[in-house]
C-alpha positions as a Markdown table, in Angstrom:
| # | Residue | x | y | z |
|---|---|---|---|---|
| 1 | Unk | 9.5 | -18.1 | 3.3 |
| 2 | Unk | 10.6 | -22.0 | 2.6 |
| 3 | Unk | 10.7 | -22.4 | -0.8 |
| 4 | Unk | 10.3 | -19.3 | -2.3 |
| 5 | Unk | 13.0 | -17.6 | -4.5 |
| 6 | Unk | 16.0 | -15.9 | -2.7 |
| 7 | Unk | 16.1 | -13.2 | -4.9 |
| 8 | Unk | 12.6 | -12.0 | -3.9 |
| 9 | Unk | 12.5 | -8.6 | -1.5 |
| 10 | Unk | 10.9 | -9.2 | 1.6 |
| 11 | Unk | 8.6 | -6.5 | 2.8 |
| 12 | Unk | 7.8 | -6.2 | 6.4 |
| 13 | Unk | 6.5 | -3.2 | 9.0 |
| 14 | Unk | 6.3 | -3.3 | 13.0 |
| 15 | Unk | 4.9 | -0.3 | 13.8 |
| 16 | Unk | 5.5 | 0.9 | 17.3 |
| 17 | Unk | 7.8 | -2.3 | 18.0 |
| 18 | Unk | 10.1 | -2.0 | 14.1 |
| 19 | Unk | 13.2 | -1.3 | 16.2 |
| 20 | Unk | 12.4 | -4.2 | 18.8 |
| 21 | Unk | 12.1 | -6.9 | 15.6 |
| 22 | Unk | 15.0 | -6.2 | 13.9 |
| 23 | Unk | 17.0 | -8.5 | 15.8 |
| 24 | Unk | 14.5 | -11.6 | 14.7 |
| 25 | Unk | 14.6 | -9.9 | 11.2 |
| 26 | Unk | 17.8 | -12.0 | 9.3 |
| 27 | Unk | 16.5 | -15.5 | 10.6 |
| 28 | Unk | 12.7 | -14.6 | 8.9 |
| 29 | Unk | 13.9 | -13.1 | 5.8 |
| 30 | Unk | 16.6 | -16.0 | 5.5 |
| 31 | Unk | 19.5 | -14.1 | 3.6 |
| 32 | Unk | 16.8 | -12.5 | 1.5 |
| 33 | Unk | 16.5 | -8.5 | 0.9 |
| 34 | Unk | 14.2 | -6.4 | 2.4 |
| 35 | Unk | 12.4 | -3.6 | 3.0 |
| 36 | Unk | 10.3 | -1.6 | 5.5 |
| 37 | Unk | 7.1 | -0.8 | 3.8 |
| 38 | Unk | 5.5 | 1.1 | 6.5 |
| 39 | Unk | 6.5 | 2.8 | 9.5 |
| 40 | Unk | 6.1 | 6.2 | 11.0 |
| 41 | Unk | 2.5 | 6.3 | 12.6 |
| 42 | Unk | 2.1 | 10.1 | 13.7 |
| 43 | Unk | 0.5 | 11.5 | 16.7 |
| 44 | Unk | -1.5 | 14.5 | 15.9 |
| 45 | Unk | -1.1 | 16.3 | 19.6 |
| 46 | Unk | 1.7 | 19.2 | 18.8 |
| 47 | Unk | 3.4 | 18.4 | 21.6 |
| 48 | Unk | 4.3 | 14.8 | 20.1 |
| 49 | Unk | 5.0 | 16.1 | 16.8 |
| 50 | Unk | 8.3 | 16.6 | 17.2 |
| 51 | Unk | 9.5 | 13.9 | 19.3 |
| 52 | Unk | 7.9 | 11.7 | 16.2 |
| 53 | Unk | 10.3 | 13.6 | 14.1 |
| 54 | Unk | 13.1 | 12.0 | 16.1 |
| 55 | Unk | 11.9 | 8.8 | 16.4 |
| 56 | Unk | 11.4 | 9.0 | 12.5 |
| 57 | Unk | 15.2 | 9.7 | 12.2 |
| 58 | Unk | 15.7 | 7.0 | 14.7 |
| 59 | Unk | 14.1 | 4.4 | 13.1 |
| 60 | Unk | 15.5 | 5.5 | 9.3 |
| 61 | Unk | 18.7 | 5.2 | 10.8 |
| 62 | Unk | 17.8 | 1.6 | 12.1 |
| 63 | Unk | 16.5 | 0.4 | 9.0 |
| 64 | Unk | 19.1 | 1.3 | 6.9 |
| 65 | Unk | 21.6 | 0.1 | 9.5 |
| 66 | Unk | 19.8 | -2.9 | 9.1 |
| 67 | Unk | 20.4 | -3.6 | 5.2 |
| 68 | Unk | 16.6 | -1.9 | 4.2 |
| 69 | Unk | 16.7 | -1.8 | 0.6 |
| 70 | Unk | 13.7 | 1.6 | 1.0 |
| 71 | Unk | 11.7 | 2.6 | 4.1 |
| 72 | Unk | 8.1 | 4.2 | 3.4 |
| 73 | Unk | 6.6 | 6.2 | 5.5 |
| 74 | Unk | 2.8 | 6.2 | 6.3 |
| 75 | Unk | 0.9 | 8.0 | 5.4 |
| 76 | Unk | 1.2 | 11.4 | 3.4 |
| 77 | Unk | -2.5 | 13.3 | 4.4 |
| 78 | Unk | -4.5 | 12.0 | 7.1 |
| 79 | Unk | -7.3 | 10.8 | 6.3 |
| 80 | Unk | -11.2 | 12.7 | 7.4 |
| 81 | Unk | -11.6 | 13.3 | 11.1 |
| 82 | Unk | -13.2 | 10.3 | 12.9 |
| 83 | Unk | -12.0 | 7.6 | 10.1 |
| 84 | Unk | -9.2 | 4.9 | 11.3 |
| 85 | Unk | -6.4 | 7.1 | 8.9 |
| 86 | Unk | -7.0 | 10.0 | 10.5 |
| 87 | Unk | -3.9 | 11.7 | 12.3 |
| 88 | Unk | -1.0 | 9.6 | 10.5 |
| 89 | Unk | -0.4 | 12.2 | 7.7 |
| 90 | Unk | 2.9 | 14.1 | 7.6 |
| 91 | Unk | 0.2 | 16.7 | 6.0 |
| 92 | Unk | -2.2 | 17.2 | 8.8 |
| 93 | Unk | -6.0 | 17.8 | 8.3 |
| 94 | Unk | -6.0 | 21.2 | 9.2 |
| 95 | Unk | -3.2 | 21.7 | 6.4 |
| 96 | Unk | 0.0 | 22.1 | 8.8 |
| 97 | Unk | 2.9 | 20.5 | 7.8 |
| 98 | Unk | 4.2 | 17.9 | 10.4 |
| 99 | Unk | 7.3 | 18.3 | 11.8 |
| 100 | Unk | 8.8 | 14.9 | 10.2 |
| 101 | Unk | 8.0 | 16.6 | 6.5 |
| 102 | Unk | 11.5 | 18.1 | 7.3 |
| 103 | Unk | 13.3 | 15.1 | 8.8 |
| 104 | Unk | 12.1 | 13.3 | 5.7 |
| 105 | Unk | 13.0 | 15.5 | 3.7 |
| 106 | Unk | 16.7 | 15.4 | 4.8 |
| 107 | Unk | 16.9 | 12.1 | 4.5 |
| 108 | Unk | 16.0 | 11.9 | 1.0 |
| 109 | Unk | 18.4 | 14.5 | 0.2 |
| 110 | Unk | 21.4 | 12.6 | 1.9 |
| 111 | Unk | 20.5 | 9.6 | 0.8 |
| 112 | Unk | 20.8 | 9.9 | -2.7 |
């Protein structure tokens, strides 16, 4: 990021390591903002759905902790069965709801 301007926002995601890179995150952004623009990668057995409802608080929490200016998750619908965007939705295929919809949704409520 040498020599570009300090007032810029940094965007970043990690994925499944996010929490494990935000110790290395201040020395890449170098004093500059930032924000996570993509996190949350769902797992469409129900079983999973709700621990990824907890680990979607978890990792808000972290985020903001860490001085995120926004965190976005991905992806709103999933996309058609057998493509590479299928089961990430918070709005499953079948038309269920996700159990992170809620956790999301109490976030942005206390976060305003």
């Amino acid at each position: 990021l040498v020599g570009l301007p300090q007032d810029m926002v940094v965007g970043w995601h990690g994925y499944d390591n996010a929490i494990s890179n935000l110790n290395y995150l201040p020395g890449l952004v170098g004093g500059r903002r930032h924000a996570m623009t993509e996190f949350g990668i769902e797992n469409p057995n129900v079983g999973v759905e709700q621990q990824n409802a907890v680990a979607c608080m978890q990792n808000f929490q972290a985020f903001q902790q860490s001085g995120a200016l926004i965190s976005i998750w991905y992806q709103m619908h999933d996309g058609a069965p057998g493509t590479k965007q299928n089961d990430f939705g918070i709005h499953a295929w079948d038309g269920h709801w996700r159990p992170v919809l809620k956790v999301l949704q109490t976030l942005a409520n206390n976060t305003k």
